[in-house]
C-alpha positions as CSV (number, residue, x, y, z in Angstrom):
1,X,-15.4,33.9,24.4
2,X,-12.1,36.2,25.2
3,X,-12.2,35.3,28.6
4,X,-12.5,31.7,28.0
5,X,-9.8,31.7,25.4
6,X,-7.7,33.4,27.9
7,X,-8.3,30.5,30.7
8,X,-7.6,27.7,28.6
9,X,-4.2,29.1,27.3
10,X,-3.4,29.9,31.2
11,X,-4.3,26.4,32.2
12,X,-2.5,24.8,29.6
13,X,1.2,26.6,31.2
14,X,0.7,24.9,33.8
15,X,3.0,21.6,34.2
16,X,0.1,19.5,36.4
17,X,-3.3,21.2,37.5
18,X,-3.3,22.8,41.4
19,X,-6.3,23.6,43.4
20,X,-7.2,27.0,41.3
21,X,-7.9,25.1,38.5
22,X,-10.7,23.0,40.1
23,X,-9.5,20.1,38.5
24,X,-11.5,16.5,38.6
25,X,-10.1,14.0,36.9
26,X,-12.3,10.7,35.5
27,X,-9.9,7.7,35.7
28,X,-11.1,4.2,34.7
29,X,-10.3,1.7,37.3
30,X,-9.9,-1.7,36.4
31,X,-9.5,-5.3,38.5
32,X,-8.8,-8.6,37.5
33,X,-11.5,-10.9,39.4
34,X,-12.8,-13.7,36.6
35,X,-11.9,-11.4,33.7
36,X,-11.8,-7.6,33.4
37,X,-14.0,-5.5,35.6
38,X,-14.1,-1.8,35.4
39,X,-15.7,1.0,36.7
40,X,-15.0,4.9,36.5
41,X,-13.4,7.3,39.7
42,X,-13.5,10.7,40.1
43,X,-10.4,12.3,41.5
44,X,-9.6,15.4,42.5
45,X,-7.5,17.6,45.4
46,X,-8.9,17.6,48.8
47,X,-7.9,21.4,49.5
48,X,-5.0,23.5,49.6
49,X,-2.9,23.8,52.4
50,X,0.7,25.7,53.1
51,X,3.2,23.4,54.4
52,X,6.7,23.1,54.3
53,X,7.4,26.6,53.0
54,X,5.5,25.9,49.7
55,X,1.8,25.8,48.6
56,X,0.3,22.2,48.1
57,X,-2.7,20.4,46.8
58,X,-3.8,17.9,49.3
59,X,-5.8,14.5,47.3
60,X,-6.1,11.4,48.8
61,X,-5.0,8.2,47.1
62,X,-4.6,4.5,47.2
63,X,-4.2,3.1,50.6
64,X,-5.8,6.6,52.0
65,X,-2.5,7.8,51.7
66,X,-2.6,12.0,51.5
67,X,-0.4,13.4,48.9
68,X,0.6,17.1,49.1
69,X,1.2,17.9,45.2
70,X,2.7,21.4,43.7
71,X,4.6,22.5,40.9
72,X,8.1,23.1,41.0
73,X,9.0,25.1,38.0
74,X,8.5,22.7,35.0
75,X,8.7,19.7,37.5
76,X,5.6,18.4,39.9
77,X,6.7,16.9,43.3
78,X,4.8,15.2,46.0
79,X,5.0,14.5,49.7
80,X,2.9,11.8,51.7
81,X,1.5,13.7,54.4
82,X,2.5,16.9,56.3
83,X,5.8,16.0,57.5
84,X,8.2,18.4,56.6
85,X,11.4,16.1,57.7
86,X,9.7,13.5,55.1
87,X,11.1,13.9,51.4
88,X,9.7,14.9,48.3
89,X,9.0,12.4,45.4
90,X,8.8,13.6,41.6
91,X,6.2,12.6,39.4
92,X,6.4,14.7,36.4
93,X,9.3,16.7,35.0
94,X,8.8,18.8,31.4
95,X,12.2,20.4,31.4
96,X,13.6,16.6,29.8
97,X,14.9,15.8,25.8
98,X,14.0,13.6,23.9
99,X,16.3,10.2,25.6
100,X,16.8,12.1,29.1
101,X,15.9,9.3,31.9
102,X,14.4,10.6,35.1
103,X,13.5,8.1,38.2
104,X,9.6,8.9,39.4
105,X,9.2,8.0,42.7
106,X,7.3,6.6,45.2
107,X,7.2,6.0,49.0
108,X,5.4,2.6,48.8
109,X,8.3,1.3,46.8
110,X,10.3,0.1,49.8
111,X,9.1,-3.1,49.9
112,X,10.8,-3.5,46.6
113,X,14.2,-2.4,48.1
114,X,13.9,0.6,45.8
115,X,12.3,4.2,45.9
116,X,12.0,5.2,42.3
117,X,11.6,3.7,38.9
118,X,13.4,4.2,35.6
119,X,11.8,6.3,32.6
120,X,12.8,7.3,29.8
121,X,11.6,10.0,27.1
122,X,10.9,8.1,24.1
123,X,9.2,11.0,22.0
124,X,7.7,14.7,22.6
125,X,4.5,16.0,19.9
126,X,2.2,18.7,20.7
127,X,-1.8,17.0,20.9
128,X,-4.6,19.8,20.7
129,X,-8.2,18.9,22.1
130,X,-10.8,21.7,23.0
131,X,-8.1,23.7,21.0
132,X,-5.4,24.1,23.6
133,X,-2.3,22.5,22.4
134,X,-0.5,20.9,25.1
135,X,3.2,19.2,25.1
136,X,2.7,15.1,25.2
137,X,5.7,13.1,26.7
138,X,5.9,9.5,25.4
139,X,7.2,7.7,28.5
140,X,8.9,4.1,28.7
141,X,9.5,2.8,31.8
142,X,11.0,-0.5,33.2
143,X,7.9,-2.2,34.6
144,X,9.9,-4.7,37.2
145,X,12.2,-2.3,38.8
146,X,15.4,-3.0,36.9
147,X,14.7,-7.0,36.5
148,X,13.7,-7.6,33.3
149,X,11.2,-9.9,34.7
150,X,7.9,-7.6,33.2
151,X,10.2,-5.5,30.3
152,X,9.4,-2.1,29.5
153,X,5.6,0.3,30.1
154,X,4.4,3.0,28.2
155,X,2.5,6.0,29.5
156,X,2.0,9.2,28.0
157,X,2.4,12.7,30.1
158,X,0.3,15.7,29.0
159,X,1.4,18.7,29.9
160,X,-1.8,20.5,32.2
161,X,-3.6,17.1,32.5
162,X,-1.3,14.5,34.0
163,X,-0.5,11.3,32.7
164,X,-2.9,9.2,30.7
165,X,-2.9,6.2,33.3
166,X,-3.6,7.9,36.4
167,X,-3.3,11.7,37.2
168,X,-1.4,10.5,40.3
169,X,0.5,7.2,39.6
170,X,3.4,8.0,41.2
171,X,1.7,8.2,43.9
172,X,0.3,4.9,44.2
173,X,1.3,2.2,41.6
174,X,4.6,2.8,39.9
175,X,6.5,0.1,39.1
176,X,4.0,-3.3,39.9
177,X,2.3,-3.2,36.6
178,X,-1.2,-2.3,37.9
179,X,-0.5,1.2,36.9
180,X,0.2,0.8,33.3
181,X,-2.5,-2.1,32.9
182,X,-5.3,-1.2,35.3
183,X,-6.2,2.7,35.2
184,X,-7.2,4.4,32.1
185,X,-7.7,8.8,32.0
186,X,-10.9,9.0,30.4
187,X,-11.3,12.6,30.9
188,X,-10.5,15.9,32.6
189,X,-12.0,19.2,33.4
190,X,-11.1,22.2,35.0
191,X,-13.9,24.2,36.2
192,X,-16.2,22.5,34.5
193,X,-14.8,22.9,31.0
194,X,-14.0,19.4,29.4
195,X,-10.1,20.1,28.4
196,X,-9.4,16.2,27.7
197,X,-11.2,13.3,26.6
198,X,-10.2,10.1,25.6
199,X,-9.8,9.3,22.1
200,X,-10.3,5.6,22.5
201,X,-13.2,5.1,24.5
202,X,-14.5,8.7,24.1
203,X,-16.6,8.9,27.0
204,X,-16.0,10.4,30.4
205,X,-17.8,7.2,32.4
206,X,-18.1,3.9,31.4
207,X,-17.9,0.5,32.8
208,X,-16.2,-2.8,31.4
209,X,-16.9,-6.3,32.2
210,X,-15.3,-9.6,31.8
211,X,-14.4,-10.7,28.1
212,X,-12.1,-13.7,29.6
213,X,-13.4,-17.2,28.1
214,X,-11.2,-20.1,29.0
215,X,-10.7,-23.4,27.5
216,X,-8.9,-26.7,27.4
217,X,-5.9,-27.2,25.2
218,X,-5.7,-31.3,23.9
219,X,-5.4,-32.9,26.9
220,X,-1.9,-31.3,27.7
221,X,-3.1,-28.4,30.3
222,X,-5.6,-25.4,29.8
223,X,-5.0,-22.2,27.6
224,X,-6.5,-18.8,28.5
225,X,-6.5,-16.0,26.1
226,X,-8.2,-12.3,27.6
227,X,-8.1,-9.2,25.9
228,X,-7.4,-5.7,27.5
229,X,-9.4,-2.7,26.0
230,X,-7.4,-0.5,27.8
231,X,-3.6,-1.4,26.3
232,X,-6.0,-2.8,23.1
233,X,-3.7,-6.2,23.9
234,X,-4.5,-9.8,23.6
235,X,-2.6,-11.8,26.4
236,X,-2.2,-15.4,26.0
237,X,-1.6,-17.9,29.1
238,X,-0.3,-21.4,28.5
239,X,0.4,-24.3,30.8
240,X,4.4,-24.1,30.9
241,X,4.2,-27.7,29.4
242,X,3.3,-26.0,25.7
243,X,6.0,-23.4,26.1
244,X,9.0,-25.9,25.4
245,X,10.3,-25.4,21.9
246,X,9.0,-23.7,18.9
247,X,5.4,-22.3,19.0
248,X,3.5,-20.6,16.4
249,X,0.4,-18.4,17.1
250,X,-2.3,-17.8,14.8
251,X,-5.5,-15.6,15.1
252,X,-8.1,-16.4,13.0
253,X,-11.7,-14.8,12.5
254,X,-15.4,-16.3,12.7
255,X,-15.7,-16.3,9.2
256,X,-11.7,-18.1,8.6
257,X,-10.0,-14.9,8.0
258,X,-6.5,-14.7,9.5
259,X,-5.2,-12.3,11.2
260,X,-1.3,-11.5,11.5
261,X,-0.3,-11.0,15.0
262,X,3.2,-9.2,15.8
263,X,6.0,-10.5,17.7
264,X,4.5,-12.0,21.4
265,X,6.1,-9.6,24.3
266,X,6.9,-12.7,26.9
267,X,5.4,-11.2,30.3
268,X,6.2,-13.9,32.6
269,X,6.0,-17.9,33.0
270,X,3.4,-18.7,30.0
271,X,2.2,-15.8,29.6
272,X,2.4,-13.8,26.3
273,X,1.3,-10.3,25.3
274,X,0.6,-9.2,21.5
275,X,-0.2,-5.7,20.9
276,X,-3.6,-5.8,18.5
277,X,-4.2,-1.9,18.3
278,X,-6.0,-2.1,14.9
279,X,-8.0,-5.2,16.0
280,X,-11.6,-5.0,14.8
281,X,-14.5,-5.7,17.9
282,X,-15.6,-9.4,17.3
283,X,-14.8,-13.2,18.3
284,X,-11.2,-14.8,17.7
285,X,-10.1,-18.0,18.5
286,X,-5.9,-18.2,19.3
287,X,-4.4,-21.4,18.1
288,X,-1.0,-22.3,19.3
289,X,0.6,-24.8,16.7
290,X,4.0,-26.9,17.7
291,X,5.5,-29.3,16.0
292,X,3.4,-29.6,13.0
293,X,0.1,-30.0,15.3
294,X,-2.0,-27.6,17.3
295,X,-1.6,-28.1,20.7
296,X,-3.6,-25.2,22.0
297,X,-7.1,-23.3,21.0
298,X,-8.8,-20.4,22.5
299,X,-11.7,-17.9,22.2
300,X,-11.8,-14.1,22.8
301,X,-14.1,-11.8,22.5
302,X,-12.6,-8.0,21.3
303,X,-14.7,-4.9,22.0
């Protein structure tokens, strides 16, 4: 029991877990085809290699892309393979305050005519699970690179686990949106010894499938309403021929109960995004009143 104690406070100094740990990661990966399909990934390093003067943790990634990963003081860096004339990215730093920004970044950012994204440290508490406290970032970033056209993600960092999207977003999906929306920590262990679990879904493998129904609005173009169980978010789409002037959205329940729903976060051409975190699991229908009628209804189904 000493022994154990002792691991678990070592692990937890750590600012992201390296090969000695024998870390594995369970992420939930999520796609969008006819509504929300997931299914659950195990991740974890590779090997470890010395390159570059320093000691890395080789994994492999989206695109088959090899990342070399180590710990740099309270900061974690990453290359993409062994070339030692190639830079290092950063992916976590734990040495920020509370409004310090920091720009993660990525190789595969190019194409975007950028290399690295803007965060920002909203908030720091201390979360405790299998009894090892750990440090928890609260991390804002800009979603669309610096266009405003997606506004601002959330993700949390853990100190010793990684973030709570994906272990190794920075890696593959910083700034497109998949990152925050599609992947999902459910768990981590080192050595075999659960040291996080998620508190949402609570289980370290699960699968999700669609919840997306469809259906017309009157005769003015189609509505679609999904809900994400990850980001616990209803997402409205409308035909851009609804969006003109003043709309009013109202959820109601199967049994007439209405529901209050909080200021829509506009997320593109139509589409609108209200965070529903205290939702209970059931069937809604969205109606989207304007100009004293309701132009728009939809089902969805909340688990």
């Amino acid at each position: 029991m000493g022994l154990l104690g002792l691991s678990l406070s070592t692990v937890a100094q750590h600012p992201f877990p390296t090969p000695a740990d024998q870390p594995v990661w369970n992420v939930l990966d999520c796609g969008t085809i006819d509504g929300l399909w997931c299914s659950t990934v195990p991740i974890m390093y590779i090997d470890s290699v010395s390159a570059c003067g320093h000691a890395y943790g080789r994994t492999i990634v989206a695109y088959e892309d090899t990342l070399y990963v180590r710990n740099d003081g309270p900061r974690t860096v990453f290359r993409v393979g062994a070339n030692c004339l190639d830079r290092e990215y950063l992916m976590y730093d734990y040495s920020l305050s509370v409004g310090d920004t920091v720009y993660p970044s990525g190789p595969f950012m190019a194409g975007l005519g950028a290399d690295s994204a803007w965060f920002i440290l909203a908030s720091i508490d201390t979360v405790v699970q299998q009894g090892v406290p750990r440090r928890r970032f609260g991390m804002n970033f800009d979603l669309s690179n610096g266009t405003g056209t997606w506004g601002m993600g959330q993700m949390d960092w853990i100190e010793g686990v990684g973030s709570t999207t994906h272990p190794f977003y920075a890696g593959m999906c910083l700034v497109d949106f998949v990152c925050a929306k599609w992947y999902k920590l459910l768990c981590y262990d080192s050595a075999s010894v659960n040291l996080y679990l998620d508190t949402v879904l609570n289980t370290c493998d699960t699968v999700i499938i669609p919840t997306r129904i469809e259906e017309e609005s009157h005769d003015r173009g189609e509505m679609a309403v999904s809900w994400d169980p990850l980001s616990r978010e209803l997402t409205v789409h409308l035909n851009p021929s609804l969006t003109s002037g003043q709309i009013r959205f109202m959820l109601v329940g199967m049994d007439g109960s209405v529901f209050p729903l909080q200021t829509p976060i506009r997320s593109g051409a139509g589409d609108f995004r209200f965070p529903a975190r205290n939702l209970a699991a059931g069937i809604y229908v969205v109606q989207v009143a304007g100009g004293g009628s309701m132009v728009a209804r939809g089902r969805v189904v909340v688990q």
